[in-house]
ZADO-1210 file (C-alpha; in nm, 4 decimals, padded with zeros to 6 digits):
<atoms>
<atom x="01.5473" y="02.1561" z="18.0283" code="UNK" pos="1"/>
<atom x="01.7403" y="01.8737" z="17.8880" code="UNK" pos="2"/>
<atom x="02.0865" y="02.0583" z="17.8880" code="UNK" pos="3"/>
<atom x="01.9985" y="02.2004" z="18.2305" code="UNK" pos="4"/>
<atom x="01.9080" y="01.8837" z="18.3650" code="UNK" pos="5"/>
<atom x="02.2953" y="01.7344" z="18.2154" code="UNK" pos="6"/>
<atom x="02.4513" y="02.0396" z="18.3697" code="UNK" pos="7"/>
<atom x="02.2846" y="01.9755" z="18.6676" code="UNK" pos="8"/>
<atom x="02.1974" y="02.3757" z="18.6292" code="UNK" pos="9"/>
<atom x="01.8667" y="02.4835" z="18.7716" code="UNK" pos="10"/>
<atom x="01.6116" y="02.5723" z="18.5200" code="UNK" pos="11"/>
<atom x="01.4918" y="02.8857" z="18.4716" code="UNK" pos="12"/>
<atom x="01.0855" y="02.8348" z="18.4833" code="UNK" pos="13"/>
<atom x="01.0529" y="03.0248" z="18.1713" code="UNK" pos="14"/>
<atom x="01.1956" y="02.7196" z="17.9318" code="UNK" pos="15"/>
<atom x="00.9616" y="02.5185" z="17.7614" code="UNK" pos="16"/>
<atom x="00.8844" y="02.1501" z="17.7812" code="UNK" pos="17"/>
<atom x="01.0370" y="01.8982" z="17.9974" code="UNK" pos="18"/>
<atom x="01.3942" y="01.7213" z="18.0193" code="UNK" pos="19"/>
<atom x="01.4589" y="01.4174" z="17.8052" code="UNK" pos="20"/>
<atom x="01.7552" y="01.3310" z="17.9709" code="UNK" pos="21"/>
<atom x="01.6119" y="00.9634" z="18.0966" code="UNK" pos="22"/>
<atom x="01.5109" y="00.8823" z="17.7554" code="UNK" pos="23"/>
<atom x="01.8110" y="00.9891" z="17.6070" code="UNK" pos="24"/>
<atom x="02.0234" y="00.7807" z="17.8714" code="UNK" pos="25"/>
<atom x="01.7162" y="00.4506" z="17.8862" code="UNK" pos="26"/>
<atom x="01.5892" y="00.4309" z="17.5541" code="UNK" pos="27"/>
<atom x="01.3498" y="00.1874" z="17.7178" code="UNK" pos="28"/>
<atom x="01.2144" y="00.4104" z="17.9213" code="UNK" pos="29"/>
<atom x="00.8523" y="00.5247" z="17.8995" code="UNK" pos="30"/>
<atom x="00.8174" y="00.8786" z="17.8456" code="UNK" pos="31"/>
<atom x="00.4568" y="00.9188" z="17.9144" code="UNK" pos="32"/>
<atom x="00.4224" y="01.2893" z="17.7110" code="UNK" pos="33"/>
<atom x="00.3223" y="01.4144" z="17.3903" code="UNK" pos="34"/>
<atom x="00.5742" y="01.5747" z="17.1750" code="UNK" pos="35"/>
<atom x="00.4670" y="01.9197" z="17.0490" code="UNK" pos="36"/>
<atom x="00.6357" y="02.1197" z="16.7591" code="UNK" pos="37"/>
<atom x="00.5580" y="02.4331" z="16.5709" code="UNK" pos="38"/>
<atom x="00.6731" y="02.5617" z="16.2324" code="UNK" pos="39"/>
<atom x="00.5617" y="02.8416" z="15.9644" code="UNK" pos="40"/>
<atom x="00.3609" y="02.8412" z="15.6302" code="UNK" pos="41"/>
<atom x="00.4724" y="02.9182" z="15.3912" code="UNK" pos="42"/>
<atom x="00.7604" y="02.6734" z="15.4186" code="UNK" pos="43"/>
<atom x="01.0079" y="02.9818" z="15.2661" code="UNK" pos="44"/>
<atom x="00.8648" y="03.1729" z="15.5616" code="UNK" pos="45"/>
<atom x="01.1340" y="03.0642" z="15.8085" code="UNK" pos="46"/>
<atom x="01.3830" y="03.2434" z="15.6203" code="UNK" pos="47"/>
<atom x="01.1833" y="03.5507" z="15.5157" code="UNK" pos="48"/>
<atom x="00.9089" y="03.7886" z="15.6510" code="UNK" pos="49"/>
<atom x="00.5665" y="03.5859" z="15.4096" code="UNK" pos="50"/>
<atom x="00.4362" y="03.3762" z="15.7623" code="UNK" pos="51"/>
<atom x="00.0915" y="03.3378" z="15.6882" code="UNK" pos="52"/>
<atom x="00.0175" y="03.0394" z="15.9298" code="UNK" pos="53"/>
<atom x="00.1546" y="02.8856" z="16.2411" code="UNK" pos="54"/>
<atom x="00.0898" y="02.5180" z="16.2822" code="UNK" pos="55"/>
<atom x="00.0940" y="02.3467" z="16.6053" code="UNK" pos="56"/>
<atom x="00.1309" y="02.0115" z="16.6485" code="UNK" pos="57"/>
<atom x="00.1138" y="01.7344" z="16.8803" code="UNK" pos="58"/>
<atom x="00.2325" y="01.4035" z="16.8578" code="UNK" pos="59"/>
<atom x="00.1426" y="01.1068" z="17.0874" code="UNK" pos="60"/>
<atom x="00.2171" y="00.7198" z="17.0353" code="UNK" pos="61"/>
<atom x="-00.0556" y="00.7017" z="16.8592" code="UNK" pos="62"/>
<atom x="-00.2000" y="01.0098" z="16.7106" code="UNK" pos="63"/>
<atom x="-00.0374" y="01.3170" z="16.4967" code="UNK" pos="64"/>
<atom x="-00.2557" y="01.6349" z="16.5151" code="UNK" pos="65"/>
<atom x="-00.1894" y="01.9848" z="16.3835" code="UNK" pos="66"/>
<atom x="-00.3916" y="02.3132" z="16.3716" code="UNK" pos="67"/>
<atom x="-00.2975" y="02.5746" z="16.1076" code="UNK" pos="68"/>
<atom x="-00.3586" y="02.9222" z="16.2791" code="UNK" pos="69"/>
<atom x="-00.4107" y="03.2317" z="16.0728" code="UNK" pos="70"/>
<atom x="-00.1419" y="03.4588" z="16.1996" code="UNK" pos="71"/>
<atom x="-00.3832" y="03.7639" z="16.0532" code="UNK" pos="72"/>
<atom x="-00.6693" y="03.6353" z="16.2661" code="UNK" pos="73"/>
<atom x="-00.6038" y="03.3691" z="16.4787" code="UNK" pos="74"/>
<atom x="-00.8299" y="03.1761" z="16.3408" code="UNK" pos="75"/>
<atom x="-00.7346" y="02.7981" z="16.2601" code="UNK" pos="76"/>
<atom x="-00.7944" y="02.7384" z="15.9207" code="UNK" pos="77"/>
<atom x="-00.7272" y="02.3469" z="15.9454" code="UNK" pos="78"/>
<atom x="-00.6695" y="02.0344" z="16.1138" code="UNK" pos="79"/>
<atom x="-00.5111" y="01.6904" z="16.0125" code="UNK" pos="80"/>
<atom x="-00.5513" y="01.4227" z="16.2085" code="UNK" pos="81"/>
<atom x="-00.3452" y="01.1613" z="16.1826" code="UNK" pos="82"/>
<atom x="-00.3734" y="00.7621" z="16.2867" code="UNK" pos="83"/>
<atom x="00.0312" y="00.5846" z="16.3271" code="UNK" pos="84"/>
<atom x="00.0216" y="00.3135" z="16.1605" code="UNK" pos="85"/>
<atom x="00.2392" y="-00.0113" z="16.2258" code="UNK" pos="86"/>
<atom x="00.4898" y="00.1491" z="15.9912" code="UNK" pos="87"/>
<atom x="00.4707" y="00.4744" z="16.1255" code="UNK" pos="88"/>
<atom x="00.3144" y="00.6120" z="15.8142" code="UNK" pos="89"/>
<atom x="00.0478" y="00.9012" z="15.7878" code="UNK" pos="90"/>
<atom x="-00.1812" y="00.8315" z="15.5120" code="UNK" pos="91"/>
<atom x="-00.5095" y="00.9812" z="15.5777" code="UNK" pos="92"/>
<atom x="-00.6244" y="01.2806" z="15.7437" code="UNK" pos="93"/>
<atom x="-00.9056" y="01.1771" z="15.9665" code="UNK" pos="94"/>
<atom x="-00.9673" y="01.5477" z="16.1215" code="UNK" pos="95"/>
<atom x="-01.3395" y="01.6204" z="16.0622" code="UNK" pos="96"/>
<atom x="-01.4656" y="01.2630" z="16.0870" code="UNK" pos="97"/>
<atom x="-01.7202" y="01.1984" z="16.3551" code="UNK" pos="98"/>
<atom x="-01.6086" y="00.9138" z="16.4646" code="UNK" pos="99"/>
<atom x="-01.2589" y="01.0585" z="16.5915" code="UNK" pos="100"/>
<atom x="-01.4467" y="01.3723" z="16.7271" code="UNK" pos="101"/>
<atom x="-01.3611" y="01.2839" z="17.0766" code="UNK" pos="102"/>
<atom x="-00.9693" y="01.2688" z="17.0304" code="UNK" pos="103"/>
<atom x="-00.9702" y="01.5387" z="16.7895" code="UNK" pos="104"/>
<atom x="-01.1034" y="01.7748" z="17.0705" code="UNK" pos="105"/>
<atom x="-00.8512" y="01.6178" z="17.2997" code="UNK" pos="106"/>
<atom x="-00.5213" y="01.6762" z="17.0753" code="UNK" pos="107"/>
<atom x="-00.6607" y="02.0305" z="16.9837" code="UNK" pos="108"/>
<atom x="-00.6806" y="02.1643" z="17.3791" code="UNK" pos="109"/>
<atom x="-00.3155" y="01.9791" z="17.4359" code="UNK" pos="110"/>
<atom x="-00.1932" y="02.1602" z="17.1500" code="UNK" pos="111"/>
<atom x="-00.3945" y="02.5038" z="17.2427" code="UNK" pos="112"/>
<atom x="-00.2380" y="02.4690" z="17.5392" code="UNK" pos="113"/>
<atom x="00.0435" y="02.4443" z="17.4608" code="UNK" pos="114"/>
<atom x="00.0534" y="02.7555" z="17.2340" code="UNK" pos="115"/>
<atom x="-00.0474" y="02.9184" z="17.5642" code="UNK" pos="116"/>
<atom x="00.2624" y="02.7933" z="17.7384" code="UNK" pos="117"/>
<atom x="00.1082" y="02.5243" z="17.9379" code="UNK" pos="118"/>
<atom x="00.2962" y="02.2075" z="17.9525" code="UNK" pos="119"/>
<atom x="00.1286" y="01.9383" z="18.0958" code="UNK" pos="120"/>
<atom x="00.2152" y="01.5786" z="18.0400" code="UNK" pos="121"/>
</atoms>
């Protein structure tokens, strides 16, 4: 979306995510979304055929969450959960702690969502 957007191209509806052009150009700007990534386990496993899990993460100004999915069952077999600190640092991994059950359920439908392909802000 972002080189579409520069290109002034229309963009296809099948691209993912959403144009960072007026962050890029107003670093001041708010960009009011999460940022979402995905990557293999084993780390080797982006360079050869041994993918045993798929995390999916979400990141927010606040928060850093990740599922690890089972690629042989879909099942997630864990969760960090992640409080930014004032130095940006993630120390502890608060996923499973009652006390952030609320925005662990939160960050886990953004982030199932978004391994369904639904972007939403």
């Amino acid at each position: 979306p972002t080189l579409a957007d520069y290109c002034r191209l229309e963009s296809p509806g099948e691209l993912a995510g959403l144009s960072l052009k007026g962050v890029i150009e107003d670093r001041g700007n708010n960009w009011g979304h999460m940022a979402f990534s995905q990557f293999v386990r084993p780390y080797g496993a982006i360079s050869k055929p041994i993918k045993t899990h798929m995390g999916y993460s979400v990141r927010t100004p606040q928060w850093r969450f990740t599922a690890w999915y089972d690629l042989a069952t879909g099942n997630i077999d864990e969760k960090e959960l992640y409080l930014i600190g004032s130095q940006g640092i993630e120390t502890r991994n608060l996923a499973g702690n009652p006390q952030y059950t609320q925005v662990e359920k939160e960050l886990l439908e953004s982030v199932e969502n978004y391994k369904n392909g639904i972007y939403t802000k």
